[in-house]
SEDOLO-264490 format. One line per field, with one value per residue (C-alpha): x, y, z. Coordinates in Angstrom, 1 decimal, always signed. Layout:
<pts>
east	c(X;...)
north	c(Y;...)
up	c(Z;...)
</pts>
This chain:
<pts>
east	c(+103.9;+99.8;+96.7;+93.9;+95.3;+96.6;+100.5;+102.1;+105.8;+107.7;+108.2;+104.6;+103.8;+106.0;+104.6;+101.1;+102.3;+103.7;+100.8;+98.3;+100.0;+100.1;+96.6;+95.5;+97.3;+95.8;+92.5;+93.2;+94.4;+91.5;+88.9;+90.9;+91.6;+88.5;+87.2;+89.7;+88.8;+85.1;+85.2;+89.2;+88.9;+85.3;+85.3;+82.5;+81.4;+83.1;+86.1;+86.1;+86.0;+89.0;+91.2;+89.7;+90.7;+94.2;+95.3;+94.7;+95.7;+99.1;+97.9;+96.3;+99.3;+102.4;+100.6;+101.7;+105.1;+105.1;+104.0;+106.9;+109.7;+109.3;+109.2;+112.6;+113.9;+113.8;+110.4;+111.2;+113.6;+110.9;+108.8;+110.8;+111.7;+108.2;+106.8;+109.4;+108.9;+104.8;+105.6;+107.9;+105.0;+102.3;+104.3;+103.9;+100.5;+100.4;+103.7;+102.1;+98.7;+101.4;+102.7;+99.5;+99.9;+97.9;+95.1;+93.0;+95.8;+98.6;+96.8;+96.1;+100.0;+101.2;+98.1;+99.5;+103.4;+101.8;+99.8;+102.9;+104.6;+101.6;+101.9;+105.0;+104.7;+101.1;+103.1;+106.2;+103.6;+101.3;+103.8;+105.9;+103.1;+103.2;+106.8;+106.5;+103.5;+103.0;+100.4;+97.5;+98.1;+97.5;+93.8;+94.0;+96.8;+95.0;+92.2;+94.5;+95.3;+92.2;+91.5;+93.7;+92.9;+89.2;+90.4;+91.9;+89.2;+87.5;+88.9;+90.7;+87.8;+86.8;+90.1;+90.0;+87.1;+88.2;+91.4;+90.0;+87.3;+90.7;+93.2;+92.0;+92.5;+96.0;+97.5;+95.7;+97.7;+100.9;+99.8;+99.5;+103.4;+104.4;+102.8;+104.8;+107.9;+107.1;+106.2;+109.6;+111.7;+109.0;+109.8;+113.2;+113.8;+112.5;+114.9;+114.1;+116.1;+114.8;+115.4;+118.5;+117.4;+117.3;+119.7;+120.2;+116.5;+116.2;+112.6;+111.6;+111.8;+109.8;+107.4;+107.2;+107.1;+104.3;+102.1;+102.9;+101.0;+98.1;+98.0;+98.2;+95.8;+93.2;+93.9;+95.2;+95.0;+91.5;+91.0;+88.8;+85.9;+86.5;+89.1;+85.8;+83.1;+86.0;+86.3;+82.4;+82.7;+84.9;+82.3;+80.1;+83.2;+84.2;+80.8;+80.7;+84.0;+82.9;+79.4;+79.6;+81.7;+79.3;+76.3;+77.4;+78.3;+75.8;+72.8;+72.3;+74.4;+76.9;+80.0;+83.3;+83.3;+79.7;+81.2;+83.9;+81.6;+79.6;+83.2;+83.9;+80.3;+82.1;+85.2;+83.4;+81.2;+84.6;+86.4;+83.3;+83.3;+87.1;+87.0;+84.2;+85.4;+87.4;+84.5;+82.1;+84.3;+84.6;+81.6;+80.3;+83.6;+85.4;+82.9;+79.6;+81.2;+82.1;+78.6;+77.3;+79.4;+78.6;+74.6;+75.7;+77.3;+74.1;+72.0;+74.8;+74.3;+70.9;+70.7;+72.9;+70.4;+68.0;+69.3;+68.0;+64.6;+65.1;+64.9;+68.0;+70.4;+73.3;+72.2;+71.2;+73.9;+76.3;+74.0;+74.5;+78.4;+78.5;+76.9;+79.4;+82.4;+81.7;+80.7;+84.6;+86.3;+84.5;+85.2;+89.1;+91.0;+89.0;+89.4;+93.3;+94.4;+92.7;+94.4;+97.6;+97.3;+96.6;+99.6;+103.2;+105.7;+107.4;+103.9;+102.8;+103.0;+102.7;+99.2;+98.2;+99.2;+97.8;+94.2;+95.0;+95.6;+92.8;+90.4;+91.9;+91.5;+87.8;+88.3;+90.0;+87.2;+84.4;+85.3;+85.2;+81.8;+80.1;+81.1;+80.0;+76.3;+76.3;+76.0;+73.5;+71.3;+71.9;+74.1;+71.4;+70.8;+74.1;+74.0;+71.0;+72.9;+75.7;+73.5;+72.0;+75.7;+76.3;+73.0;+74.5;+77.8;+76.5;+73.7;+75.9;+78.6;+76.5;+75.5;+78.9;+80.7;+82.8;+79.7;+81.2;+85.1;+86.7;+90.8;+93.2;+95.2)
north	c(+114.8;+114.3;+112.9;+115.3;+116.2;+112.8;+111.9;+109.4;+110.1;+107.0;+107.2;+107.8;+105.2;+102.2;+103.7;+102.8;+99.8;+98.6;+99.4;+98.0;+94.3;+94.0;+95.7;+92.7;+90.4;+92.0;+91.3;+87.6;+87.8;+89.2;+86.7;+83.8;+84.2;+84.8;+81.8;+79.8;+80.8;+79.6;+77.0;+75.8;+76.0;+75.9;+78.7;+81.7;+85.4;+85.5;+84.0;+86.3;+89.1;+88.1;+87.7;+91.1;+92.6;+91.0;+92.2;+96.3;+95.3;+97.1;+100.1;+100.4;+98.9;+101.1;+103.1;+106.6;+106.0;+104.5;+107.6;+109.8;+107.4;+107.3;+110.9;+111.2;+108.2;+108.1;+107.0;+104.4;+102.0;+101.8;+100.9;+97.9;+96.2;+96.2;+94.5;+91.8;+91.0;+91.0;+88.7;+86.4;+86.6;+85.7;+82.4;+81.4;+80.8;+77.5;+76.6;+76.0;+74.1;+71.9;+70.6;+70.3;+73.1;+76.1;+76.7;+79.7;+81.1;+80.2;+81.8;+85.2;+85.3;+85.5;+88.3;+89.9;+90.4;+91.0;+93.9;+95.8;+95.2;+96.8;+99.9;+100.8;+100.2;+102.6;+105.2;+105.5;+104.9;+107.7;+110.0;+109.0;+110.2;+113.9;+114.0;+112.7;+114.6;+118.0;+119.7;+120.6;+117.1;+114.9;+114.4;+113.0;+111.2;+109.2;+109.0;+107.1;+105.2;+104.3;+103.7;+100.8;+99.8;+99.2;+97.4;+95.3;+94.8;+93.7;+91.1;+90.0;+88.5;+86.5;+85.5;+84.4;+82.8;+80.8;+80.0;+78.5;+76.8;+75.2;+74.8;+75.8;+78.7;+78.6;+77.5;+80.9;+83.3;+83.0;+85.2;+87.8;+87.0;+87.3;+90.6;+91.9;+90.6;+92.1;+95.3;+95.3;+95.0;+97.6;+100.3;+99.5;+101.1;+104.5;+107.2;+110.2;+112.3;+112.3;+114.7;+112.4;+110.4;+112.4;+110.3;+110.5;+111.4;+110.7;+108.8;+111.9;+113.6;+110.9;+111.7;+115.2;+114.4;+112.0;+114.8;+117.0;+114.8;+114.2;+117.9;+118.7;+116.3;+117.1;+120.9;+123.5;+121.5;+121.5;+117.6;+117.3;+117.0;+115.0;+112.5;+111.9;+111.5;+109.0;+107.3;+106.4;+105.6;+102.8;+101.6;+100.6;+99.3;+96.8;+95.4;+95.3;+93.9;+91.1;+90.0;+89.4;+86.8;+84.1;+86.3;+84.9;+81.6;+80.7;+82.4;+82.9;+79.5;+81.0;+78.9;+80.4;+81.3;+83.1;+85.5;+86.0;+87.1;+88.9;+90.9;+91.6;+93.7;+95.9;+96.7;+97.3;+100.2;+101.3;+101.4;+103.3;+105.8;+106.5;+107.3;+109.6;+111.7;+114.1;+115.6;+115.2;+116.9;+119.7;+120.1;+119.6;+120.9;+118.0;+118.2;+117.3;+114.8;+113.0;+113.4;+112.1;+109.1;+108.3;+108.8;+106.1;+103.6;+103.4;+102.9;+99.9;+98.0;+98.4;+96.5;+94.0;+93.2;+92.8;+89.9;+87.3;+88.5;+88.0;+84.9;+86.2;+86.7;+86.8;+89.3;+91.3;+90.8;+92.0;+95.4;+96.4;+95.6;+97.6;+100.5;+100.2;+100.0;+102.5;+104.9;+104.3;+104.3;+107.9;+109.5;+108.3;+110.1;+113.5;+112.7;+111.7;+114.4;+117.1;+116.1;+116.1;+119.1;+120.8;+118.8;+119.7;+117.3;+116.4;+116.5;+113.6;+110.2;+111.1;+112.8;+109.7;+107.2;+109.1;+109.2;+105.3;+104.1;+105.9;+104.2;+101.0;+100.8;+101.5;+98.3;+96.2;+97.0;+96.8;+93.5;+91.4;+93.0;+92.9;+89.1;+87.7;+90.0;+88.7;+85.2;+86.0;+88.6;+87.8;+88.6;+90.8;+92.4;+93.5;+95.1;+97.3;+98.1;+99.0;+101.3;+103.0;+104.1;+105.3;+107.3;+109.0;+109.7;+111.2;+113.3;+114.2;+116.2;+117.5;+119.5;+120.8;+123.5;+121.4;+120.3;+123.6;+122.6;+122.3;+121.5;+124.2;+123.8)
up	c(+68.1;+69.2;+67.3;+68.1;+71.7;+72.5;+72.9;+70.5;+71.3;+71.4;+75.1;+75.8;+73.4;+75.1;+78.4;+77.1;+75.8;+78.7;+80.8;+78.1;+78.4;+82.0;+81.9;+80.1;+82.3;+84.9;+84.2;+83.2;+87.1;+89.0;+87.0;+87.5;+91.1;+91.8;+90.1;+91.7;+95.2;+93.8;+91.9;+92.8;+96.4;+96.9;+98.5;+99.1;+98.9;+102.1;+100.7;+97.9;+100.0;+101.7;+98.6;+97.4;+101.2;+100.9;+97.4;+98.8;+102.8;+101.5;+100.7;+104.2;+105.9;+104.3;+101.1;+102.9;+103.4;+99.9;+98.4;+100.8;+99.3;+95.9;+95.6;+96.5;+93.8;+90.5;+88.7;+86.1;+87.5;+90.2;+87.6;+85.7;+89.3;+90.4;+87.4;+87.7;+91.6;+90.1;+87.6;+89.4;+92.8;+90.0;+89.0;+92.7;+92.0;+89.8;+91.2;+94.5;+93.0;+91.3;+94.4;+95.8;+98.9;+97.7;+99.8;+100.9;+103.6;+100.9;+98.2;+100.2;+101.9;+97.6;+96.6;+100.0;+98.4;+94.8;+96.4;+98.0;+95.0;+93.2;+95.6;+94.8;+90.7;+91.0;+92.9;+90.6;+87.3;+88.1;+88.8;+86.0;+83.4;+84.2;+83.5;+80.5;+78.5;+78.7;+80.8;+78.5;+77.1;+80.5;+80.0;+76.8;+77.6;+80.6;+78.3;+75.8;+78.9;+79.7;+76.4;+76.8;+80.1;+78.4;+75.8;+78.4;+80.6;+77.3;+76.2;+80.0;+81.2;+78.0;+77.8;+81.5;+81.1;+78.4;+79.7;+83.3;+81.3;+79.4;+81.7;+85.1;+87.1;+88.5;+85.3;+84.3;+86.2;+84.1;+81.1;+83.6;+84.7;+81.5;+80.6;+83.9;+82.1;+78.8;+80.7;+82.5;+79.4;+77.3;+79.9;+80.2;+76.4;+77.8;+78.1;+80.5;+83.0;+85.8;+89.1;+90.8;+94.2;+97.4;+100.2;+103.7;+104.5;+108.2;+109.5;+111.2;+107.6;+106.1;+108.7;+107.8;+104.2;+104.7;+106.5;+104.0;+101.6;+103.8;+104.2;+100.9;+99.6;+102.1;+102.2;+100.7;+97.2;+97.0;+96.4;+99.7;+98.0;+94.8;+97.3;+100.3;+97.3;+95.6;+99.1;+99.3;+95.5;+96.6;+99.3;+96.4;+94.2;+96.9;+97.2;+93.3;+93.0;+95.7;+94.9;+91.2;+90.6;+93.0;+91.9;+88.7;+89.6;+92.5;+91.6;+88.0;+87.4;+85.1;+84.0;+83.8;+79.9;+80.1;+83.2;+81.2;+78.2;+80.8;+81.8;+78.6;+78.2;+80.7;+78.8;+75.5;+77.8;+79.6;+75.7;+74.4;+77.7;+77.0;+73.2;+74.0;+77.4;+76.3;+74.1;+77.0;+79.2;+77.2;+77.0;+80.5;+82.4;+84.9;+88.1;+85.8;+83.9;+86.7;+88.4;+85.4;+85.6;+89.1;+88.2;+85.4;+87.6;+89.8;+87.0;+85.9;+89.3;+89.7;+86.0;+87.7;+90.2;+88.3;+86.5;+88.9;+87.6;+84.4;+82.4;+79.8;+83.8;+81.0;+79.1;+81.8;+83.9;+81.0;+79.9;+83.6;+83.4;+79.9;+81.9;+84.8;+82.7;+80.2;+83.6;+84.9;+81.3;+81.4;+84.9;+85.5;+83.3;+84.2;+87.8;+87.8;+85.5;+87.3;+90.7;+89.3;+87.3;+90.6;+92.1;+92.0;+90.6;+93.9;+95.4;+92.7;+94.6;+97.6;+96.6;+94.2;+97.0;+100.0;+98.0;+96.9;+100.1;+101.8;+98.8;+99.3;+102.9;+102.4;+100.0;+102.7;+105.6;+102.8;+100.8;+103.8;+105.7;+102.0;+101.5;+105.2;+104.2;+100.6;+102.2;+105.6;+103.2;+99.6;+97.1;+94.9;+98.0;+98.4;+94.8;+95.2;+98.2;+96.2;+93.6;+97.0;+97.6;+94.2;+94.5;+97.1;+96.1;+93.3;+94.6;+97.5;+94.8;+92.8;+95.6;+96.0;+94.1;+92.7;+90.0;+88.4;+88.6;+85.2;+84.8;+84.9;+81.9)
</pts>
């Protein structure tokens, strides 16, 4: 059964529910990590970009063979375990400001072992979804995703906010273990066969099978383009994702609940960008909607800069987030379900995680560089940076052929 193009079978709708809880949880997470590297652990920019590098080191460290090994097992029970090892990793966190030994190194050894964990639940759960929706029914069905995710990333922040401005933020980071749990026992209620495991597959396979991927996603797919525009996306994304929180906090002199306020400007944009892609792709085709997004999301950061200027930094700090957000709640479903509509099913994670880990690395080199410039050159600096390299990823595909790609359906 669909609404308008968009799944509501009760497996797809415990799949979205399960991902919209830890979603939330999620978000709760990232802001209250971050603000307890900052305001916890007095820590920097620099600081942040660490924790930012250590949460996606895994992807650069094992991602490929990651992808190779869960396309020979069975999606969903990958799935369930994963989201308890996150939840139980999570609970770590407070545990360890309790007895009074969680520091910097401490803190980044636990986001280290929550990341692998994560790399394994993104490989199974992204290759989960296209065996259970049809084909002509994937777009709208990451939309509804997405959908989700914005509401998430909504009301996470402000939530977050509110929460460390309560309780601190290690105390914090249990909602998001719970939602892992709930997660865990929403998926567990899902029933769907599944191809059985393949056994005895020797290293030298998994080699083979891992180059196939690379191959694949790189070649003969046609992803190149989309996956090395994606790549310096993330260039700008990791400076983004580093600079805003002590832009925020050191510069404009933001407390904990106004960032959070601030966050939640961007899940309203990415909700609003969600409900209305699917019309805007059909009406622009898949490579100009994207394009379009990525002209948005420079126009978002260079707002963003601009708040030092301004005597309302809040405001505008929170209009530039709304235009971020509602540019990503707008390109991802477009971009994921047209790679894996070109993808074949036992192509799915090794392609999502070979692209992932690849984006992530660029993460784990950026974060760290962008943090250690934020503090010698300044942190609104480092955003109009960060627009710069928007400008050109943008610019840069729409001189491609791919500004005429729509999604084979």
């Amino acid at each position: 059964m669909s609404t308008r193009g968009v799944v509501i079978s009760p497996p797809f709708f415990r799949y979205w529910r399960a991902t919209a809880v830890s979603g939330l949880g999620t978000y709760v997470t990232v802001f209250a990590l971050q603000a307890l590297v900052v305001l916890t652990l007095d820590g920097t920019a620099s600081d942040v970009g660490l924790l930012n590098a250590a949460r996606w080191l895994p992807y650069l460290t094992f991602g490929l063979v990651v992808g190779a090994l869960v396309d020979g097992r069975r999606r969903l029970p990958l799935m369930v375990r994963t989201d308890l090892v996150q939840a139980f990793l999570l609970l770590l966190v407070p545990l360890l400001w309790w007895l009074d030994v969680l520091s910097l190194p401490v803190l980044l050894a636990v986001v280290f072992a929550y990341g692998a964990a994560a790399v394994v639940n993104m490989a199974a759960t992204m290759s989960f979804l296209p065996r259970l929706v049809d084909r002509n029914q994937l777009q709208s069905a990451h939309a509804r995703v997405d959908g989700a995710d914005a509401v998430a990333s909504t009301s996470g922040p402000a939530l977050g906010g509110l929460l460390v401005s309560a309780v601190g933020a290690p105390v914090t980071v249990v909602l998001d273990s719970l939602t892992y749990l709930f997660s865990a026992l929403t998926l567990r209620r899902i029933t769907l066969d599944e191809p059985p495991p393949r056994t005895g597959v020797t290293a030298r396979q998994l080699l083979g099978e891992i180059r196939e991927g690379v191959r694949w996603a790189y070649g003969r797919s046609g992803l190149r383009t989309l996956a090395i525009a994606t790549h310096g996306w993330f260039v700008g994304n990791a400076v983004v994702g580093v600079v805003v929180a002590p832009y925020a906090f050191i510069v404009l002199d933001l407390g904990a609940a106004q960032l959070g306020l601030v966050g939640a400007a961007g899940g309203v944009g990415a909700l609003v960008g969600a409900t209305v892609t699917t019309a805007v792709g059909r009406r622009l085709g898949t490579g100009r909607t994207i394009i379009a997004c990525h002209l948005l999301t420079t126009v978002g950061v260079a707002v963003m800069a601009l708040a030092a200027e301004s005597s309302y930094a809040a405001w505008v700090l929170g209009l530039g987030q709304a235009g971020y957000g509602m540019a990503m709640g707008m390109s991802n479903s477009h971009e994921m379900s047209y790679r894996q509509l070109v993808t074949p099913d036992e192509l799915q994670a090794r392609t999502n995680t070979t692209l992932r880990s690849l984006n992530r690395a660029v993460v784990v080199v950026v974060a760290p560089v962008a943090g250690f410039l934020a503090d010698a050159v300044g942190m609104q600096t480092m955003l109009v940076v960060a627009a710069a390299t928007f400008a050109v990823v943008a610019t840069g595909l729409a001189a491609t052929s791919f500004r005429a790609v729509r999604a084979p359906v």
